[in-house]
N, C-alpha and C positions, 0 to 999 in steps of 0.2 A: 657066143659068150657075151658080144658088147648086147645083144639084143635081150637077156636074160637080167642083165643089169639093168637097163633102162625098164623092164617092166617092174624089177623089183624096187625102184624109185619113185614109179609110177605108183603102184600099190599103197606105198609107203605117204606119198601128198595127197591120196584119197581117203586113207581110214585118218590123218591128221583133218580134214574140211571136214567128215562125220562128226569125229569126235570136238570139233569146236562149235559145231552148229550145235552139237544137242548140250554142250557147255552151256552154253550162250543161250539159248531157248530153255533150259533147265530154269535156268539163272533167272531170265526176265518173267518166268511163270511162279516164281516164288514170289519175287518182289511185287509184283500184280497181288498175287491173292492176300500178303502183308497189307499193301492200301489198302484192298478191298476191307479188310476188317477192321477198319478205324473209324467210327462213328462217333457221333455227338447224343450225350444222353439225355433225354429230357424227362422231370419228373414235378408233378404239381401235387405240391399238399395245399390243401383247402381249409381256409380261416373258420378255428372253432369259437363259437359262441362264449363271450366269458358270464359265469354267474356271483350271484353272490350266496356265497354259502354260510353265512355267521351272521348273525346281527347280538350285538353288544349294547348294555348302556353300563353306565355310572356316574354317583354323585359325588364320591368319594376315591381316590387314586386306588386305595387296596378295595375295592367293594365292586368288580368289572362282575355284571351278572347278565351269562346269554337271555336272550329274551328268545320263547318259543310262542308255541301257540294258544297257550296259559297264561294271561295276562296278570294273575298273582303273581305267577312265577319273577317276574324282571316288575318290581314295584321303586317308584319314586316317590319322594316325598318334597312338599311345596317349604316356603317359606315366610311366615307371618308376613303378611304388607310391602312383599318385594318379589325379585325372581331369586331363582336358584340356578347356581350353573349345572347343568346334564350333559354328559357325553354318549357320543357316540362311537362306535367301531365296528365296521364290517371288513369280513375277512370276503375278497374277492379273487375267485381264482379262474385262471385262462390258462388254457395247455400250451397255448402258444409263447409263453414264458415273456410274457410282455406284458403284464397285468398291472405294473406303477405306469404303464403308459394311458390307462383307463382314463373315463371321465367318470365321478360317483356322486351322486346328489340323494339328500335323504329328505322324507317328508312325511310329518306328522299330525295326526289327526285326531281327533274327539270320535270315540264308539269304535265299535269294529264294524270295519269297512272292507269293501273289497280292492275301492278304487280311491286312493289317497293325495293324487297328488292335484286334483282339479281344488281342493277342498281341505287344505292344508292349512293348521294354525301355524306350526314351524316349516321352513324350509330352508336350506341352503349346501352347500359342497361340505364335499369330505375327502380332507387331502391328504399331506405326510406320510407317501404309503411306504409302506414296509415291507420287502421280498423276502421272502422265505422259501426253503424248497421242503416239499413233503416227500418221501421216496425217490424214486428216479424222475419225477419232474421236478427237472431246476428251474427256480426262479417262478415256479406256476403260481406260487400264490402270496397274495398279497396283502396286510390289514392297512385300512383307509380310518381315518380319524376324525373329528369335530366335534362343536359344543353348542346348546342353543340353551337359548335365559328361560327357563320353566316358568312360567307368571303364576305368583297366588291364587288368583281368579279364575284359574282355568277350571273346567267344570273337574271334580273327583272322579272316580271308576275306569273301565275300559276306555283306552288308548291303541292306534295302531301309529305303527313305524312302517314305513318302504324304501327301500332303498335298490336304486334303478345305479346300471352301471353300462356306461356305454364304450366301446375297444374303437381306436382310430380309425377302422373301416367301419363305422356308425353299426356295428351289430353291438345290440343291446339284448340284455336280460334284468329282473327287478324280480324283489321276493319281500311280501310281508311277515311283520311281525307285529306280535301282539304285549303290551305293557299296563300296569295298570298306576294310575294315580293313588296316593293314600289320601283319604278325609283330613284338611284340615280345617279342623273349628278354632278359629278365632276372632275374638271380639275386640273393636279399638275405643273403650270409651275412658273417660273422655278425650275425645280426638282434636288437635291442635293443629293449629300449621306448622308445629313444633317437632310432634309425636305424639304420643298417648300422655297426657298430663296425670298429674299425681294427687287433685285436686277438682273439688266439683263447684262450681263459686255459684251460691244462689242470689249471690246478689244486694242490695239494704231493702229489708220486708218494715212492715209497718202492721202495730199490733190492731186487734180486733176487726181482721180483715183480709179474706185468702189475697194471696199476694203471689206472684206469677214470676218465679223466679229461674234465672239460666237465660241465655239467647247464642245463636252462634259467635259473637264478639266475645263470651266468656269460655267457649268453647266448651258447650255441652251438645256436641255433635257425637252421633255413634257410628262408628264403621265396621263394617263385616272383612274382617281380616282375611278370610280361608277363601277355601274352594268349594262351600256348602251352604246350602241357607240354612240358617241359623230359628230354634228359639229361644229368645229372651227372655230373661225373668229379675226382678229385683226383689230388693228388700232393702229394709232400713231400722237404722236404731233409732232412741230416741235423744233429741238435742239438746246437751248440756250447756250452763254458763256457769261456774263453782256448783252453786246449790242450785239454781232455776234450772228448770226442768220444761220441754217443749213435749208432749206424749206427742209419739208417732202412730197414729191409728187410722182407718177408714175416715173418720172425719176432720182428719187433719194436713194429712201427706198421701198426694197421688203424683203419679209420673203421668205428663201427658206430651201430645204431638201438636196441636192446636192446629191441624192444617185439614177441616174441614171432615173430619170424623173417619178418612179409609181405613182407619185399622177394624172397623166394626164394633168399639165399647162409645155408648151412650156418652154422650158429653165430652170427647173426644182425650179422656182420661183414663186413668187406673186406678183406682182407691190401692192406699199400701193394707194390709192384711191388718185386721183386728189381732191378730194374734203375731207380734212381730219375727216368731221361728216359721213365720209361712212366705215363702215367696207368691208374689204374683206376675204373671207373664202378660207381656205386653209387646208386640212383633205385629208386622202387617198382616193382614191376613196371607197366608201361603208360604210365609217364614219370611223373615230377612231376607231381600236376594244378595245373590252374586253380586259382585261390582261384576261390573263389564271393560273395565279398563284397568292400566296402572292406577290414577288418578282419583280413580271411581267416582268420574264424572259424569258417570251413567249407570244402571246397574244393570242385570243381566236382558231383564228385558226391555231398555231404553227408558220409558218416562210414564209416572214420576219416581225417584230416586229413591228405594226401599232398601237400597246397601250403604244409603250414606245417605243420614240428617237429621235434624237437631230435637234434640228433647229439652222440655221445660221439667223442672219440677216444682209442683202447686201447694204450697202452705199456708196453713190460717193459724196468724199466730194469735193465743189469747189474750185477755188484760192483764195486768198488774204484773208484768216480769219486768225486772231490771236491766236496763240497756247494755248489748254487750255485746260478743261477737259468740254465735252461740256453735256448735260444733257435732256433727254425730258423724255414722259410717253406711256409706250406701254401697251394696254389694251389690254388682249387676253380673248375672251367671248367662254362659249360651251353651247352647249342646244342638247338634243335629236334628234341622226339621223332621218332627214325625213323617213327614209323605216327600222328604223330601229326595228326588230321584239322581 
């Protein structure tokens, strides 16, 4: 009996050490294969290129007009004897949703060109940007703004625009467009340190003897306002005092240059028209140029100065008129050189 107990004790402390060890090893092969699945994840997305996809101007706040690859299409216009302010807007987008962190600089050129920025008349940044999201990318895009002073002088026609955008890891994208300049013709005569005067002063002439009157001191200087060579043409009435009368004809009244005959007419003149409803034209040879500056201290093709300088006007006055201050109207008209490109 006591031998039958002792084995059934026995029995009893050996299926308890099985069943703890595979507890226990159950146990510790769970908690292993939980570490084992805990890992560190690693995943790299790669920096996209940002572009520029819009290019804008305007001269006027309501007037934003895209510029494509039709340079009628986005046309500006200059402003008599000064600049005019132009804007700019590109719309810049990067998927990476960080596009006001860009850097944008725009640059503008004379002709259509492929490569703009070596060879730029305008250049500078375009900042103020503005996030916006299209669809499900937030933040991907961006419009960039600026303004550059359009110069009268600048030559008229095809213009390009580029505009290069570069994302804080220096990857860059740039994309032209094409604009066009509108013709302007205009003429500054008589041109003043003033402005354009309202008065042609010939000067005190003396009878029975052509007499050479105007000098730049009285400000009979002519200036090519626009962005076109010009031709010029006058005409004139004839010069009254109450009843005396001065006839303006061929052998009385011419406009001239006196500076050694470059325009190509004989005696470095223009007879005015026997018939006073006829203009006659008087212009360098190859048209009035361009100024070449604000100042038009040079003209388009440097020297000598055919967008800017003085004219005389030549009168022979007869005998027997009464002293006095005699008065008529000289209309000087321009319109776009015939050849002019």
């Amino acid at each position: 009996m006591f031998a039958r107990s002792m084995f059934f004790l026995f029995m009893i402390f050996v299926s308890l050490i099985f069943l703890a060890s595979y507890l226990f090893t159950g146990t510790f092969e769970l908690y292993r294969l939980i570490e084992l699945a805990v890992k560190t994840g690693s995943l790299y997305i790669g920096g996209l290129y940002p572009r520029v996809e819009r290019i804008y101007m305007n001269q006027t706040p309501t007037n934003i007009i895209e510029c494509t690859y039709t340079p009628t299409v986005c046309s500006m216009s200059g402003t008599q004897g000064t600049t005019r302010a132009t804007g700019i807007r590109a719309t810049i987008v990067d998927e990476n949703g960080d596009c006001d962190s860009a850097t944008v600089n725009y640059y503008v050129c004379q002709g259509l060109v492929a490569t703009c920025a070596g060879n730029a008349a305008y250049t500078g940044a375009l900042g103020s940007p503005v996030k916006y999201t299209v669809g499900t990318c937030t933040n991907c895009y961006c419009n960039f703004t600026g303004t550059f002073n359009l110069q009268y002088w600048r030559r008229w026609k095809n213009w390009t625009i580029n505009v290069t955008v570069t994302d804080p890891t220096n990857r860059f994208n740039q994309t032209n467009r094409t604009w066009y300049y509108s013709q302007l013709v205009s003429l500054a005569y008589p041109w003043t340190s003033t402005g354009i005067g309202t008065a042609i002063p010939l000067g005190e002439v003396y009878m029975g003897q052509w007499n050479y009157g105007g000098d730049v001191t009285q400000g009979n200087v002519t200036r090519n306002w626009g962005n076109i060579r010009l031709n010029v043409t006058y005409n004139a009435t004839d010069f009254t005092f109450g009843t005396n009368t001065i006839d303006v004809h061929a052998n009385t009244f011419a406009v001239s240059n006196r500076s050694g005959n470059p325009f190509g007419y004989p005696g470095q003149y223009r007879n005015m028209s026997s018939s006073p409803s006829i203009p006659v034209e008087f212009f360098p040879t190859g048209g009035m140029r361009r100024c070449g500056n604000n100042a038009c201290s040079a003209d388009e093709d440097g020297a000598p100065n055919w967008a800017n300088y003085t004219l005389w006007w030549e009168i022979y006055v007869p005998m027997g008129l009464v002293g006095g201050t005699y008065t008529n109207s000289i209309e000087v008209s321009a319109y776009a050189y015939t050849a002019a490109g």
